[in-house]
C-alpha positions as CSV (number, residue, x, y, z in Angstrom):
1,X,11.8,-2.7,26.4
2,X,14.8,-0.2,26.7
3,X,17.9,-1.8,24.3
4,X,21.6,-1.4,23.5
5,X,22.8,2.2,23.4
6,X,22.6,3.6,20.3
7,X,19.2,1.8,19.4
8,X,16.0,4.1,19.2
9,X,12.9,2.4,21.2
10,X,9.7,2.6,19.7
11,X,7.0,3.7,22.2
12,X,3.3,4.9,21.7
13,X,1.1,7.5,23.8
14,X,-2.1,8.8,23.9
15,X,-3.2,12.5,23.7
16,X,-6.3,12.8,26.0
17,X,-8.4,15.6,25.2
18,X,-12.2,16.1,26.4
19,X,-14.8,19.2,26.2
20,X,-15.7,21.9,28.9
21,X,-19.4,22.4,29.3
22,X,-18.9,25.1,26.4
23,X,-17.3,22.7,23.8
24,X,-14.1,24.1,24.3
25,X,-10.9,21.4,23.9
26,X,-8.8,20.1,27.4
27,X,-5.9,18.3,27.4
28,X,-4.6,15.8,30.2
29,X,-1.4,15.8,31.1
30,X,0.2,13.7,33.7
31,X,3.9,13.7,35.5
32,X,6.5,12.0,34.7
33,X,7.8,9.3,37.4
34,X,11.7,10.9,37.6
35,X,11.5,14.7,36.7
36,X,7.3,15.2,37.0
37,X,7.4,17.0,34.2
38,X,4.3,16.9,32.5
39,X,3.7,14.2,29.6
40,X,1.1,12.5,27.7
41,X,0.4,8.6,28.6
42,X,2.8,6.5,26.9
43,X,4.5,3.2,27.2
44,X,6.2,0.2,25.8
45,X,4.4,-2.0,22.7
46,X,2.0,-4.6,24.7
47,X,1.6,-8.3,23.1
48,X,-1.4,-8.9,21.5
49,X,-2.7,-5.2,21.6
50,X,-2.5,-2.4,18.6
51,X,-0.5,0.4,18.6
52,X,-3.4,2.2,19.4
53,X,-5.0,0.0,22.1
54,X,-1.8,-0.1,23.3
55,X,-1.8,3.8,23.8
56,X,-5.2,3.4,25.4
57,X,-4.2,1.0,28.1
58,X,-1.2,3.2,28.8
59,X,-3.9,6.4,29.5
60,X,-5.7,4.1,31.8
61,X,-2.9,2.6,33.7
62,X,-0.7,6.1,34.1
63,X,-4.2,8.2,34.3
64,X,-7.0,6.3,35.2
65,X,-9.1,7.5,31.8
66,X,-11.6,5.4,29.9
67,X,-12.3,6.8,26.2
68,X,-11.5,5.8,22.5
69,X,-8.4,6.5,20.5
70,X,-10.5,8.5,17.9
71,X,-8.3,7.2,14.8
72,X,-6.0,4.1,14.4
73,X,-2.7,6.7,12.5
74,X,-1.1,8.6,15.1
75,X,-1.3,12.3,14.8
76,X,2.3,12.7,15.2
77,X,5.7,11.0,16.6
78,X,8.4,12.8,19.0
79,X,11.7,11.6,20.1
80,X,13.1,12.1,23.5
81,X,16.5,10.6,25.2
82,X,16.5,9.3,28.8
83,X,20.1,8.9,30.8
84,X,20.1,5.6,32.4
85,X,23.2,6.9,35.6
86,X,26.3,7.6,33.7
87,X,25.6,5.6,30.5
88,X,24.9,7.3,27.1
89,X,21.3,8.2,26.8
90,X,19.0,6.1,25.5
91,X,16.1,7.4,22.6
92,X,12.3,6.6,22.5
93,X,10.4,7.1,18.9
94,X,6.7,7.8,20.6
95,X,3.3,7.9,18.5
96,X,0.9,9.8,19.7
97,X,-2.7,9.2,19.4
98,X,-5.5,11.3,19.9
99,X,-7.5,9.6,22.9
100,X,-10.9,11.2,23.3
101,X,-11.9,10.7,27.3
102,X,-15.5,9.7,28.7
103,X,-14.4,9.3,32.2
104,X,-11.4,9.2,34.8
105,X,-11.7,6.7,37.2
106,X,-11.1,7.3,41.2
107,X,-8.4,4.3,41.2
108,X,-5.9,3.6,38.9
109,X,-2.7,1.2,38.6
110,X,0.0,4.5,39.1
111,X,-2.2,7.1,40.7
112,X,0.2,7.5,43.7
113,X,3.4,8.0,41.7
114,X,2.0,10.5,39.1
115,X,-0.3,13.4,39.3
116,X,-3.1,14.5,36.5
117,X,-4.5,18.0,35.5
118,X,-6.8,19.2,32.3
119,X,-5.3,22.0,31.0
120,X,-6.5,24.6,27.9
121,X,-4.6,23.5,24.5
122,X,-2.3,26.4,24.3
123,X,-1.4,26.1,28.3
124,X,-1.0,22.0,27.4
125,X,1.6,23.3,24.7
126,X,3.5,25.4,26.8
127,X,3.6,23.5,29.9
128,X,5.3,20.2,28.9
129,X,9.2,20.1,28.8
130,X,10.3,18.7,25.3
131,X,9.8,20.9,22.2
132,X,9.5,17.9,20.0
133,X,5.9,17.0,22.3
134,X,5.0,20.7,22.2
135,X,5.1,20.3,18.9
136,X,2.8,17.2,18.7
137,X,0.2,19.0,20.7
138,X,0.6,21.6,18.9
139,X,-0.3,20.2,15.6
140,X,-3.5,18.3,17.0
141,X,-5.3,21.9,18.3
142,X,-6.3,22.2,14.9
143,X,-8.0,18.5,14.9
144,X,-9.5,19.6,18.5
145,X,-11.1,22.5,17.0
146,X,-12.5,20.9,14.3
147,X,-13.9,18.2,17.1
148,X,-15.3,21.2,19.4
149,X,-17.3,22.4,16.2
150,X,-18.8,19.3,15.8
151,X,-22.0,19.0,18.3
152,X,-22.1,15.1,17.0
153,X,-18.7,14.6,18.0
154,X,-18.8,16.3,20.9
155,X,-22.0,14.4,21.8
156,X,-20.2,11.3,21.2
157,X,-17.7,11.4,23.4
158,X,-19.9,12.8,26.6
């Protein structure tokens, strides 16, 4: 949970990305509760789960999706500051994990305080508000491509 001021947070998220029906990448992005800016999945350390299953529950509670965190490293790390009223911001180290998705479920634990929507890599990139995420997805469209040239990989995660 959120600490003294001054203390940086650790957090971890999950990049979901699936396939169109011509192998190209998608990325889902949901809202934020506050702002609804669009975000990846992330959350808080949970007891007894990896950093990684960790940023797979988050996908599924905040999303509703059902896949596989496609390596146990993160990809990448951001920081971002939140203002808590008039007190001095507080920061939140997140690690992002690629999180390839095999289905989105019709219910979901926060489906009426956030909206979802797939969006092309470069339109992923562009659309969310903090440069340091931007720069996170960025990085992974390489990985992505890599994926979408792989017909066992993409076959996999179908």
């Amino acid at each position: 949970m959120a600490g003294k001021d001054g203390q940086v947070q650790i957090q971890f998220g999950a990049l979901p990305f699936a396939f169109d029906a011509a192998g190209r990448p998608r990325i889902l992005l949901v809202t934020s509760r506050g702002s609804r800016a669009w975000i990846i999945p992330k959350g808080w350390p949970i007891r007894n789960l990896t950093p990684a299953g960790t940023a797979a529950r988050e996908a599924y509670e905040e999303a509703g999706l059902l896949g596989t965190v496609v390596h146990p490293d993160p990809i990448g790390s951001y920081r971002y500051a939140k203002r808590r009223g008039a007190a001095r911001a507080l920061w939140f180290d997140v690690s992002v994990f690629l999180f390839v998705v095999e289905r989105q479920m019709a219910k979901w634990p926060e489906k009426a305080e956030r909206k979802t929507r797939w969006f092309g890599p470069q339109e992923a990139v562009g659309s969310v508000a903090s440069a340091e995420l931007a720069r996170v997805l960025a990085s992974a469209l390489p990985i992505l491509t890599r994926f979408s040239a792989d017909p066992a990989f993409r076959r996999a995660a179908a």
